[in-house]
C-alpha positions in Angstrom: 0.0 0.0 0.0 1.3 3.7 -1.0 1.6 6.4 1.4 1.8 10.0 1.1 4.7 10.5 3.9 7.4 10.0 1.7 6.8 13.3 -0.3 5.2 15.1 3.2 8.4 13.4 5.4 11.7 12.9 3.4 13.0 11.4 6.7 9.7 8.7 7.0 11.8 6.1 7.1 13.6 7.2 10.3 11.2 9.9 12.2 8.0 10.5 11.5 6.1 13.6 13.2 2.7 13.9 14.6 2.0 16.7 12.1 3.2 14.8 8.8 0.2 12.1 9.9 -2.2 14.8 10.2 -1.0 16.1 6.8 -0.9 12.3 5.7 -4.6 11.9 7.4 -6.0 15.6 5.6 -5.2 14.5 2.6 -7.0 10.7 2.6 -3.6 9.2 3.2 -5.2 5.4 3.8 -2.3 4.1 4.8 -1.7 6.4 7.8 -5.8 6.9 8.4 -5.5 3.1 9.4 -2.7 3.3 11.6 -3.9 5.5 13.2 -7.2 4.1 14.2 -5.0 1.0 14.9 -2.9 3.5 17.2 -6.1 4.7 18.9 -7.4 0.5 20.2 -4.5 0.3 22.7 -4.9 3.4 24.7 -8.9 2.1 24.9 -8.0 -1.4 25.4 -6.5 0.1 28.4 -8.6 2.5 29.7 -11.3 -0.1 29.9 -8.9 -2.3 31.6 -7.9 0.3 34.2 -12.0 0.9 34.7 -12.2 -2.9 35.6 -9.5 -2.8 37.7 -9.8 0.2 40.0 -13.0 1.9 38.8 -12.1 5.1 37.7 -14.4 7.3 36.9 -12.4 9.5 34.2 -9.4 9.4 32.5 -7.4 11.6 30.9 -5.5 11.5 27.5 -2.8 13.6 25.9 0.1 13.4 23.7 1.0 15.0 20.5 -1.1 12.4 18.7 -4.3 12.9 21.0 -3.5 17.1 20.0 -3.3 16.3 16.3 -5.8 13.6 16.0 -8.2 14.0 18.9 -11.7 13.3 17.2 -10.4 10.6 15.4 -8.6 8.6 18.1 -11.3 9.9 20.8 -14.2 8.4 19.0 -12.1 4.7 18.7 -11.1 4.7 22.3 -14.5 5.3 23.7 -15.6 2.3 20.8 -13.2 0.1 22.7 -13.5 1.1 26.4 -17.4 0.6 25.8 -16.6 -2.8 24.6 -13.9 -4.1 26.8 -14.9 -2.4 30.3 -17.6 -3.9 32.0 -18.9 -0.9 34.2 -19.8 1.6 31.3 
């Protein structure tokens, strides 16, 4: 599969930045939109198994990627903290 990062991030191969994905992600960049979304199940896999641990009532994300791709990684970790945690 093709991506767009190696004309937005010469360097791609090495170090990628948080705003070459969003770039990647604004411009349909399949290839990165999946990562990403593949990014955003681990974080949710773990919040919900933090809630079934300890029962915490919120938690709190942040990170370059949560600041560049907020909506799109928000929307899959709530997916998969609703699915995994058993007190939502």
């Amino acid at each position: 599969m093709k991506t767009l990062l190696d004309e937005i991030s010469p360097d791609g191969r090495t170090i990628v930045g948080s705003s070459a994905l969003k770039e990647c992600c604004l411009k349909n960049d399949e290839l990165v939109v999946k990562a990403i979304s593949r990014a955003a199940a681990a974080p949710g896999i773990t919040g919900a198994n933090i809630i079934n641990l300890i029962g915490v009532e919120a938690l709190i994300y942040g990170g370059d990627l949560i600041e560049e791709f907020g909506d799109l990684m928000i929307k899959t970790i709530e997916e998969m903290i609703k699915k995994h945690s058993v007190a939502v």
